[in-house]
C-alpha positions as CSV (number, residue, x, y, z in Angstrom):
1,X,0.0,0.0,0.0
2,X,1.4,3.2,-0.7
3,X,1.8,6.6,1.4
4,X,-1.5,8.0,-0.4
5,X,-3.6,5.0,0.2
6,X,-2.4,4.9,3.7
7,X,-3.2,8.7,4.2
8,X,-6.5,8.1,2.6
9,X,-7.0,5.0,5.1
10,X,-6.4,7.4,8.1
11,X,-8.2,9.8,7.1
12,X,-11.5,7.7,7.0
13,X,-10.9,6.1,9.9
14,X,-10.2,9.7,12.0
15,X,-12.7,10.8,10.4
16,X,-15.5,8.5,11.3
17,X,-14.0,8.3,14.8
18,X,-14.5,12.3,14.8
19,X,-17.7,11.5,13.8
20,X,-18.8,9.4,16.0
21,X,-17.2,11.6,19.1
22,X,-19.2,14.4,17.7
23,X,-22.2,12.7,17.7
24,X,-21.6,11.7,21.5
25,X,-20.8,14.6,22.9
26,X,-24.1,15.7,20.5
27,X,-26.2,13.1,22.8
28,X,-24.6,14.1,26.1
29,X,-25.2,18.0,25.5
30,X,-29.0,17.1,24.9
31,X,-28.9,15.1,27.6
32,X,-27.7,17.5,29.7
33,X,-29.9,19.5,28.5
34,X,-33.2,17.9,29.5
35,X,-32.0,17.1,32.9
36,X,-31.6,21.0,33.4
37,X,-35.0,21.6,32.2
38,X,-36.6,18.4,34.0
39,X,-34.8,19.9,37.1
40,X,-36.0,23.5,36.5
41,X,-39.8,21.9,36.2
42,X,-39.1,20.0,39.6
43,X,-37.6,23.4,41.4
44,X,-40.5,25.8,40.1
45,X,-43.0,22.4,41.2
46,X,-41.8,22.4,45.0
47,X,-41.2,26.2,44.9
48,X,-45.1,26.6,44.1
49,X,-46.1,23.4,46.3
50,X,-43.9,25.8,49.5
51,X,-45.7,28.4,48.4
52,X,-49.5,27.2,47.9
53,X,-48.6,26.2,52.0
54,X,-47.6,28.8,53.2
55,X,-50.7,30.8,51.6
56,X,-52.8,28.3,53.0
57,X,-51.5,28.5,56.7
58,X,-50.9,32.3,56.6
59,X,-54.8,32.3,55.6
60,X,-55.7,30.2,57.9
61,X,-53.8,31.7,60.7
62,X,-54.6,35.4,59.7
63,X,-58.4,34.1,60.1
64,X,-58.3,32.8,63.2
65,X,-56.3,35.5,64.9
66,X,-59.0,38.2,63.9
67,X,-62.0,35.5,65.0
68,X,-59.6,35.1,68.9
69,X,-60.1,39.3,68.5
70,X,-63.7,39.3,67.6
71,X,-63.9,36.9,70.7
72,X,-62.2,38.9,73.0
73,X,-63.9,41.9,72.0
74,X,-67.3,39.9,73.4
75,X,-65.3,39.1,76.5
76,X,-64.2,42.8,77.6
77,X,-68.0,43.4,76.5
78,X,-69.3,41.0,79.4
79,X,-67.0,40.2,82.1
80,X,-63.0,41.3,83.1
81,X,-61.0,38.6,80.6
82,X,-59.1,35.7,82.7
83,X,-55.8,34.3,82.2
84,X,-57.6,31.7,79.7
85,X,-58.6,34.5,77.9
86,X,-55.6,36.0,77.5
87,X,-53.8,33.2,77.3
88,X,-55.9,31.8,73.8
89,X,-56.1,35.6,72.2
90,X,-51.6,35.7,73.0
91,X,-51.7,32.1,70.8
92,X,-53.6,32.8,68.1
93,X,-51.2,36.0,68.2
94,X,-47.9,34.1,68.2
95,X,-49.0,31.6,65.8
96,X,-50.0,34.1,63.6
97,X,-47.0,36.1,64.1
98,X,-44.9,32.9,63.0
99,X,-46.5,32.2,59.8
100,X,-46.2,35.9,58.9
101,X,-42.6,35.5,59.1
102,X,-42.2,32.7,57.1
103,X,-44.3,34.5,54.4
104,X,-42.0,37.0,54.4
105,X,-39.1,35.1,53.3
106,X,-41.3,33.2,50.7
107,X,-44.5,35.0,49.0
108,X,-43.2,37.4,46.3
109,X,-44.1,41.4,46.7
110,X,-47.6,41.9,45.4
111,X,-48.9,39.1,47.9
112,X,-46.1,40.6,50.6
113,X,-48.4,44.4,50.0
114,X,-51.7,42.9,50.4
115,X,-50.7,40.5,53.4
116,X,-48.7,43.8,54.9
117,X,-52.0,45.7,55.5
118,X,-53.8,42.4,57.1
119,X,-50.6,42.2,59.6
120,X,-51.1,46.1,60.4
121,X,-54.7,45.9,60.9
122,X,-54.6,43.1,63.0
123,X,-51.5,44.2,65.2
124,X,-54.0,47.7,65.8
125,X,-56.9,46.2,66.6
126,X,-54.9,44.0,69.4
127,X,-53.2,46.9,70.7
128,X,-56.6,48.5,70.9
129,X,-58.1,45.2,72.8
130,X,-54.9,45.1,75.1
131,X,-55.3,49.1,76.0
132,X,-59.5,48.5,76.5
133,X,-58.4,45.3,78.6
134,X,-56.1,47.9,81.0
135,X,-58.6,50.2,81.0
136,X,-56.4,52.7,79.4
137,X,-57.6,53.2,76.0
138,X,-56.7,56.4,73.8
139,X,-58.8,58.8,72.9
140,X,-62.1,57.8,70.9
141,X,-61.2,54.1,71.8
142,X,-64.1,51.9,72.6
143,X,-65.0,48.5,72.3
144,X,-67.5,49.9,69.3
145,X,-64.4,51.6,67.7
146,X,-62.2,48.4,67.8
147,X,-65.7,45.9,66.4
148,X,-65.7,47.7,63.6
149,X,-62.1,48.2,62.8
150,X,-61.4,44.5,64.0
151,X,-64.8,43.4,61.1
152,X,-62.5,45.6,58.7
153,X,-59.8,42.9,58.7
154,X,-62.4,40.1,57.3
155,X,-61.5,42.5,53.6
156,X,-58.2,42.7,53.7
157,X,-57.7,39.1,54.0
158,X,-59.8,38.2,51.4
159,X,-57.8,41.0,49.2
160,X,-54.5,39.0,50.1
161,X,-56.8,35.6,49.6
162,X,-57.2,36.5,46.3
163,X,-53.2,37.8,45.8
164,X,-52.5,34.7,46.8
165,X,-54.7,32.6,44.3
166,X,-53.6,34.8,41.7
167,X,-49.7,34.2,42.1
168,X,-51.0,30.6,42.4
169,X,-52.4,30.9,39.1
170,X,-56.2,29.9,40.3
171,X,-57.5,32.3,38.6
172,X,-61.6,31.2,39.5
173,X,-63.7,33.6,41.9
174,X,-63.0,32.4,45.3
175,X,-66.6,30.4,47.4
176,X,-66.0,32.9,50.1
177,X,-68.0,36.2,50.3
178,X,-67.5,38.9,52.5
179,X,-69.9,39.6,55.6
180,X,-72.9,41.3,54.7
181,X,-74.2,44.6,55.8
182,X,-76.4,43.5,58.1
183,X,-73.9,40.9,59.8
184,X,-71.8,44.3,60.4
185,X,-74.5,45.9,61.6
186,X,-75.8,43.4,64.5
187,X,-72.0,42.9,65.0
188,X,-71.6,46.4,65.4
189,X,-74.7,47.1,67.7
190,X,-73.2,44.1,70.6
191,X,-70.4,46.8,71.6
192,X,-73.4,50.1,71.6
193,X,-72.9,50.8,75.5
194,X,-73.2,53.9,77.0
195,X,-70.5,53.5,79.3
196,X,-67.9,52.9,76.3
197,X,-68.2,57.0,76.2
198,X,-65.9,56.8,79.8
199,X,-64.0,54.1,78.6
200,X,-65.6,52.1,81.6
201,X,-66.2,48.3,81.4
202,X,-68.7,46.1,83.1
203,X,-67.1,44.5,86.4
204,X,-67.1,41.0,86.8
């Protein structure tokens, strides 16, 4: 065999080994490829799953933190709160307070603004209960004044409720309706006392 037929012979046989090299490195970039993209899927998956719990215990909590006000509002109304009381409005406060937290590090910035003015609200209404529960409330503080700004809250949650679903991408009108008019208004007319005027509360 001569030096050209040799040269030939090389050449075909680097070039299908190029070829076939190519073609591997070919089938591992793809393949690197869709493991990127199945792993993106997975991360945005449990991103959204950490998410859609949070929302749902931040909800939850928010709810029954403003229901432990509502309650203690009827206390003050009827006797001087014990240390039970107390005791379950501070929990529902803490737990609250917890999941708030934990939102803050997760939920992006439109569900953050919306869930912002629930935590304000419900952190004024409380210091309003406390300062009614010491009989030291400020000025044009009574138990009427803090119903109606505690039945408030029930809106701004189901604002961040609906943040919440929208980030989600559940786009359909949430079951839940706000209170009526006239809930409000027989709400409202538990805490119409006279003595509220003094800032005096029924002994026990």
């Amino acid at each position: 065999m001569d030096v050209g037929s040799v040269l030939i012979a090389v050449a075909g046989v680097a070039g299908t080994l190029g070829g076939a090299l190519l073609t591997q490195r070919g089938a591992e970039k793809s393949k690197r490829r869709e493991l990127e993209m199945t792993q993106t899927i997975q991360e945005a998956r449990e991103n959204r799953d950490l998410r859609r719990r949070c929302y749902t215990e931040l909800h939850r909590d928010a709810r029954q933190f403003c229901t432990a006000l509502s309650r203690q509002l009827y206390v003050l109304r009827d006797r001087t709160p014990g240390d039970e009381d107390i005791q379950s409005l501070e929990a529902a406060k803490d737990t609250y307070r917890d999941r708030w937290s934990e939102a803050l590090m997760i939920a992006p910035d439109p569900v953050i603004a919306a869930a912002r003015e629930v935590n304000g609200a419900l952190n004024r209404v409380y210091g309003q209960i406390k300062r009614l529960e010491q009989a030291n409330p400020r000025p044009g503080e009574t138990l009427r004044s803090a119903a109606e700004a505690q039945h408030a809250i029930w809106t701004l949650i189901a604002a961040t409720r609906e943040a919440m679903r929208r980030d989600l991408g559940i786009t359909a009108e949430s079951e839940d309706r706000p209170h009526s008019s006239s809930d409000a208004d027989t709400f409202f007319r538990d805490f119409d006392d006279p003595n509220e005027d003094t800032g005096a509360r029924p002994s026990s």
